[in-house]
N, C-alpha and C positions, 0 to 999 in steps of 0.2 A: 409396316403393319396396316391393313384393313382396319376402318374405322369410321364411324358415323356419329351425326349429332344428333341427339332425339330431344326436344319440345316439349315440356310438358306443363298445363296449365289447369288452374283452379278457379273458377268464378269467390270472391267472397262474401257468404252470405252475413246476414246479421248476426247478432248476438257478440260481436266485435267491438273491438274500442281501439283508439288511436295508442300507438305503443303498440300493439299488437304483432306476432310476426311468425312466418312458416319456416322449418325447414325442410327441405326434400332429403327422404328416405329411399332407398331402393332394395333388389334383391339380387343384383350382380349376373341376372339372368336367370336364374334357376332358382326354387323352391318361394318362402315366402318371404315379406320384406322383414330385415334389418333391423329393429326399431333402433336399435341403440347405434348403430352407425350411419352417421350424416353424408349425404354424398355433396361434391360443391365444397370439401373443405369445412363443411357444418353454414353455410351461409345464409344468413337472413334475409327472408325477402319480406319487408315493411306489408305487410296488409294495409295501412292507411299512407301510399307515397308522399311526401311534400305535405304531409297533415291534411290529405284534402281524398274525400270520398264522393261516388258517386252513392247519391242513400236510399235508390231503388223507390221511388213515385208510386211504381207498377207493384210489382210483386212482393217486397221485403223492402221496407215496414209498414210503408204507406199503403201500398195496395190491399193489405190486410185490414185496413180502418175503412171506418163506411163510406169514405170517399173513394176507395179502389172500387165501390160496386157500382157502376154507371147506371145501371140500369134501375137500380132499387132506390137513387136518390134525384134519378135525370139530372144529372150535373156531367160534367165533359167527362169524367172518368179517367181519374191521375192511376187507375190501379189495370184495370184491365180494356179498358175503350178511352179514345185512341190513343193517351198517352205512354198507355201501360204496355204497349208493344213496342216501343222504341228506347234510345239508348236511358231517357230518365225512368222506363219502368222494368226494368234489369238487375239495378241497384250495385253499389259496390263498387269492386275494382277485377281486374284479371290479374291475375298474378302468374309470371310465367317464368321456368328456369328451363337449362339449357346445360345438358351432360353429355361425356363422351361415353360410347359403347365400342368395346374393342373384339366382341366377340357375338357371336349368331347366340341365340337364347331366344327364352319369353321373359322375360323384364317386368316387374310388379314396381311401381311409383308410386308414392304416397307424398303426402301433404300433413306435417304434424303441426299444430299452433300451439305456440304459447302467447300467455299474456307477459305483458311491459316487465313484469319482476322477472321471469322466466320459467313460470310454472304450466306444465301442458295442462291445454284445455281439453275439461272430458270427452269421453266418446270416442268412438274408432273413427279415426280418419278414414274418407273415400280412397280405394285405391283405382290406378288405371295400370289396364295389361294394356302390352305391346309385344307383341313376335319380330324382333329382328333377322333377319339372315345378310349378313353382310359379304359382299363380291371380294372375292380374294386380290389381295395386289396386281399390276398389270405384271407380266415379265417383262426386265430392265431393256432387254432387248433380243434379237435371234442373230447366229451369227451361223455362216455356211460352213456343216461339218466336213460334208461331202457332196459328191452325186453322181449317180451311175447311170449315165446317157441309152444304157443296150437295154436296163431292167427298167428308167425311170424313177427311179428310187433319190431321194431328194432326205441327206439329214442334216437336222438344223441342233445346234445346240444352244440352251440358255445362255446366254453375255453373264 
């Protein structure tokens, strides 16, 4: 069977707390996602890994305090100048899972969270498309059926 692994990732923003955690959703290819069935076996991905986050300098939370505006307070700028463009003004964590597709489709992902009890957090999650079309298996092999030396005719059959 024909088959691929597809990637799919979430930056995560604020408004999180350690215990926190996503499951991935999908739609089996076709129409929209799922909510109520978990792909991955329903598997938690930790939004805070090892208890330890990056807490975004730059954009989210800090970036958003008068120290993100470099310009408005002339100080180095932890929010948007020059710290706020690199990995401390980002914030967070990446969160990435990894499914099989066994079939050509368009594919709808989502990202549901809940908090440490296990209650989803509001809001619609972001979802990402993806168009697969997956190459069909090699043939095992070709074996000589025949061949007709006067017409050139050459047939092969599947092994």
């Amino acid at each position: 069977m024909s088959k691929a692994l597809v990637t799919i990732s979430f930056a995560v923003g604020i408004g999180y707390r350690p215990g926190d955690y996503a499951v991935l959703y999908g739609n089996g290819g076709s129409g929209s996602i799922d909510w109520d069935t978990a792909l991955n076996g329903g598997r938690r991905y930790d939004l805070f890994p090892n208890h330890a986050g990056l807490f975004g300098y730059g954009h989210a939370p800090y970036g958003h305090h008068p120290y993100g505006k470099a310009a408005a307070l002339r100080t180095s700028g932890y929010g948007h100048h020059p710290y706020g463009h690199g990995a401390y003004g980002h914030g967070s964590v990446t969160i990435s899972a990894t499914t099989l597709v066994t079939a050509c489709g368009t594919y709808l992902f989502g990202f549901k969270v809940f908090d440490a009890a296990g209650n989803a957090h509001s809001g619609t999650p972001a979802e990402a498309s993806l168009t697969v079309c997956i190459a069909p298996n090699r043939p095992t092999g070709l074996k000589l059926s025949s061949y007709n030396k006067t017409t050139d005719v050459l047939i092969l059959d599947v092994a």
